[in-house]
N, C-alpha and C positions, 0 to 999 in steps of 0.2 A: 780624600781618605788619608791624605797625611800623620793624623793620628792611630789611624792603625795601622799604616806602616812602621812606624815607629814603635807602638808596640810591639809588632810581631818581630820585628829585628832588635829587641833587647835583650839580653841573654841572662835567666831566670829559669833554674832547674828548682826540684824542689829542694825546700831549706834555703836556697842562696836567690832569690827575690827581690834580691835590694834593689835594682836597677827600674825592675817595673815596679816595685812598692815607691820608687819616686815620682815617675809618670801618675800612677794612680793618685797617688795625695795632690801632686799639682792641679789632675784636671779636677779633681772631684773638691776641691777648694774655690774652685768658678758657682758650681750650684748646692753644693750643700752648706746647712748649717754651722756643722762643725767636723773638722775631720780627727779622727783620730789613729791610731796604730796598737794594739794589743801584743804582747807578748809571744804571740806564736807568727804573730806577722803579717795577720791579717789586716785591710789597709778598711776603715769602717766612715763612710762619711753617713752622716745623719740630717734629714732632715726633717723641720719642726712641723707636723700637722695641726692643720684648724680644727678640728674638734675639740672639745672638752675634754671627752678619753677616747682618743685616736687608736685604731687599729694598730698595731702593727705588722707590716710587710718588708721582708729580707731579701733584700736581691742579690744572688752568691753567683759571684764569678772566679773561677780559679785562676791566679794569675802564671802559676810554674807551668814549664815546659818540660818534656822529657829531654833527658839530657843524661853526662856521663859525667863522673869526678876521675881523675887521674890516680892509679891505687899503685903502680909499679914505673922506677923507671928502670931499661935493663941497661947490664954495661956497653953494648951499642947504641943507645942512646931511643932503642921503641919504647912505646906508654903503653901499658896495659892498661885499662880503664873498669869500672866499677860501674853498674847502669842506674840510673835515678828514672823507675818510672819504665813502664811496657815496650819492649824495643823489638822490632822485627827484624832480625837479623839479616837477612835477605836483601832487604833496601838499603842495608849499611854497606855493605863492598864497594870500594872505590869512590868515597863519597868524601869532601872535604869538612871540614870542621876547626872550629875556634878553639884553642886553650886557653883561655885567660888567667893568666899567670900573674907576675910584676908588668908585663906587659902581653899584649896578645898576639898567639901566633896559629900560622896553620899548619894541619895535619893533614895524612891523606888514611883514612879506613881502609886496610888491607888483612888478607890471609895470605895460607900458604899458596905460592905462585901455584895458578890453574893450569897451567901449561905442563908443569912437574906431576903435575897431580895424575894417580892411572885412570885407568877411565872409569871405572868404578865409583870412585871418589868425587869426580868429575860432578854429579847428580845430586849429590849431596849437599844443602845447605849448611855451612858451618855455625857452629854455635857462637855464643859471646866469647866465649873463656877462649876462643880461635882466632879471635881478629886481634891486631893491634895498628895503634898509630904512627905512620913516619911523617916526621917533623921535618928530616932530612940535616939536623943536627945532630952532631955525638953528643956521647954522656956529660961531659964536661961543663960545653957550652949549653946543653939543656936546662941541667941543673941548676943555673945562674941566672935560668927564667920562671920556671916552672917547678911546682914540687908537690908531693903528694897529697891529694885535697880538694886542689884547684879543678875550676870546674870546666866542663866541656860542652860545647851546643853545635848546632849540627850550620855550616857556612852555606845562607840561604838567602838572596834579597827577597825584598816585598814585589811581587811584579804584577800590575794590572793590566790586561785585555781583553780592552773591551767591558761588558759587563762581570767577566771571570777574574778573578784574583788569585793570585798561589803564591804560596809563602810556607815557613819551616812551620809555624806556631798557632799556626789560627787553634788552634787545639792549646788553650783556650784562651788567646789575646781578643779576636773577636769578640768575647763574650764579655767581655773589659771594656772592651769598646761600646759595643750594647746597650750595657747599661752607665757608663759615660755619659754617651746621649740622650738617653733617657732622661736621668737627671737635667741634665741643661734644657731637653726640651718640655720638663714636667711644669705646670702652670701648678698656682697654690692646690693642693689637695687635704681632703680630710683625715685622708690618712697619714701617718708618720711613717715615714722610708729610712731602711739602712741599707747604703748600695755598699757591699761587702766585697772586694778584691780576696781572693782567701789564698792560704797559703798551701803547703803539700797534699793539695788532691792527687795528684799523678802516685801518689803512693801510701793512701788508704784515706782521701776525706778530712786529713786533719784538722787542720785549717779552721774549714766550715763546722766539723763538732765542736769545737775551742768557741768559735764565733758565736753559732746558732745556741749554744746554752748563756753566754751573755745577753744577747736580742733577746730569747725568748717569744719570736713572733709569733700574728696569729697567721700569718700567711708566710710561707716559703716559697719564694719563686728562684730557681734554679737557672742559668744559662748557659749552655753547652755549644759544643758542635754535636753529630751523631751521625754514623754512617749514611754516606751515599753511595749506595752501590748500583746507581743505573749505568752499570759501565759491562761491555761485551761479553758474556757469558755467563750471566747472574738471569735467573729464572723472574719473574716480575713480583714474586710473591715472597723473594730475599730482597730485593732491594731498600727495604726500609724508609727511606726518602729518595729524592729526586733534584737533583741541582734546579734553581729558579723555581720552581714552584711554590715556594714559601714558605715561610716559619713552621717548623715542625713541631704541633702539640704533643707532647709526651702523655703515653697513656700508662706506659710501666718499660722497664727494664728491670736488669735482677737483683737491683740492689733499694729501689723505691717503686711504690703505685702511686700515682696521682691521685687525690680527690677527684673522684666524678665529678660532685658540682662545679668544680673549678675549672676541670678539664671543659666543660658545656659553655662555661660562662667566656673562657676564653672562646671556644669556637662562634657563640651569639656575638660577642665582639667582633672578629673577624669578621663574621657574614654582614654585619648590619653596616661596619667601616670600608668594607670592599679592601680588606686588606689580605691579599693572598697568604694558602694555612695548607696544611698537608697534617697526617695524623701519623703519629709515633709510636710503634712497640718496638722495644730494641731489644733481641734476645740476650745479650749480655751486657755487662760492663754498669755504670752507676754515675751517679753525678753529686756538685753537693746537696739535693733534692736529697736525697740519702738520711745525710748530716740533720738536714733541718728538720725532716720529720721526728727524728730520733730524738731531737732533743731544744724543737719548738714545740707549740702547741699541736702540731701533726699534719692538716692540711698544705701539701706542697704541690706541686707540677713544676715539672720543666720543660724553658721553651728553646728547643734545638735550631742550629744553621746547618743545613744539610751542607755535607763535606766531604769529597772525594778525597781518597789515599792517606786516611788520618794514621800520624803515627808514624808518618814519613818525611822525607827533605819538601818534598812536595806536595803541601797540601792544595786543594782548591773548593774555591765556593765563588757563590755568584751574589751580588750587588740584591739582588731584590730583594734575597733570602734574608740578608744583615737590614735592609729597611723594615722588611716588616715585622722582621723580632723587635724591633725600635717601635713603629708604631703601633704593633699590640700591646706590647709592654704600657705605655703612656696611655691607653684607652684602660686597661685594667688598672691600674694602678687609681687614675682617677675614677673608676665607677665603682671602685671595690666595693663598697656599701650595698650594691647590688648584686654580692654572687652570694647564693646561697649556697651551701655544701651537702654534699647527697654522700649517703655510704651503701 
């Protein structure tokens, strides 16, 4: 999994991408046709179907991570920071982080000292506009590195155990990875693919709107992570997926519905490949499935990797989860001809 370690340790908030929009052009230059890059940033490889008039299916992965820009420096030399993208403040305290400046350095996530604090206060999580970053530089020598803009990512390795993985980013380098593989492991098809890297999801979809009105597919397949909450205190009918148990069909969330037929035709796939599946409602939040219905031809689903602690230093998921989003994806992709669409 060297490739998605690398992925998930490249620092890509939204708007600032380049790093993975490299990655993605290289691999996706192994199996597709032609790759190219659009104006909003989105990273498009194509490739060519054997039909006469080939379907077309969009594969949308978002490649930004949430992440901070630097918006204040003070004359003691802390950062105040600016948020790119949903940030739980709670799992930020005491946490270390990248600035990548003219050159890169670390910080450490802090508030006002706890110990000072009364006990009232105590209880309270602090908001964004409360933390700031020490560098452990003054203003001087900051400034000579670092300046207002620059961007911020949270200092995380890729670490495997075992079948488990945890990393800052799988939210959504995973899903990069996904359909990476995909591609390379897709054998000729009759359908025409565009496996789409896209750009500012973390902060409304963009990306994939800018994309999916170029495609114009007739299929939209989406690739996420999506809550795993089989973790100590979660009732079993919050949980939503389950680490290891396999690729999560997405039925809806609040920003897309899946096609029925398509939602079925993936599940007849799974059952008939013995490829492990779990079933998806996510009461909130959205993916680029979103995008492409809006502004493909309509028929979309998304296929999730069920992910503990998303949206934190530490995320995790499990090995099976990422195979078999890999090998449904490549059974639908080549059968597409055979899902029919039910409303």
């Amino acid at each position: 999994m060297r490739l998605l370690k690398e992925l998930c340790e490249a620092p890509g908030i939204s708007g600032r991408e380049q790093k993975v929009i490299d990655i993605m052009t290289r691999e996706l230059k192994k199996s597709a046709t032609r790759v190219s890059i659009d104006n909003m940033g989105n990273v498009i490889g194509y490739r060519k179907g054997m039909d006469k008039n080939p379907l077309k299916i969009m594969l949308a992965a978002h490649m930004d991570e949430i992440g901070f820009i630097v918006s204040h420096i003070d004359n003691n030399g802390f950062v105040r920071f600016a948020p790119r993208g949903g940030h739980v403040p709670r799992v930020l305290i005491s946490q270390r982080v990248k600035i990548h400046g003219k050159k890169t350095i670390i910080g450490v996530v802090e508030a006002a000292p706890f110990f000072l604090a009364s006990p009232e206060s105590r209880t309270k999580v602090p908001e964004l506009k409360d933390l700031y970053i020490d560098t452990g530089y003054n203003e001087k020598k900051l400034r000579k590195i670092i300046e207002v803009g620059d961007i911020i990512v949270l200092d995380r390795k890729f670490i495997r155990q075992g079948n488990i993985c945890i990393a800052k980013a799988f939210d959504n380098r995973v899903a990069c990875y996904v359909i990476l593989e995909t591609m390379k492991q897709l054998p000729e098809t009759a359908a025409e693919v565009y496996a789409v890297g896209t750009s500012q999801e973390e902060v409304g979809l963009r990306g994939a709107f800018s994309a999916a009105r170029a495609v114009n597919p007739d299929f939209g397949i989406a690739v996420d992570v999506t809550g795993a909450f089989d973790t100590p205190g979660v009732a079993d009918h919050q949980q939503v997926s389950r680490l290891g148990e396999g690729v999560a069909i997405k039925i809806s969330d609040s920003a897309s519905i899946s096609n029925h037929g398509v939602v079925q035709f993936l599940k007849e796939l799974a059952v008939a490949h013995k490829i492990p599946y779990q079933m998806e409602i996510l009461p909130f939040g959205g993916t680029d499935a979103a995008a492409m219905q809006r502004y493909g031809r309509g028929p979309v689903c998304t296929l999730s990797i069920p992910t503990r602690y998303v949206h934190s230093p530490n995320e995790m998921l499990h090995r099976r989860d990422v195979e078999a989003a890999i090998d449904l994806l490549v059974k639908f992709i080549t059968n597409i001809k055979d899902c029919k669409l039910e409303f």
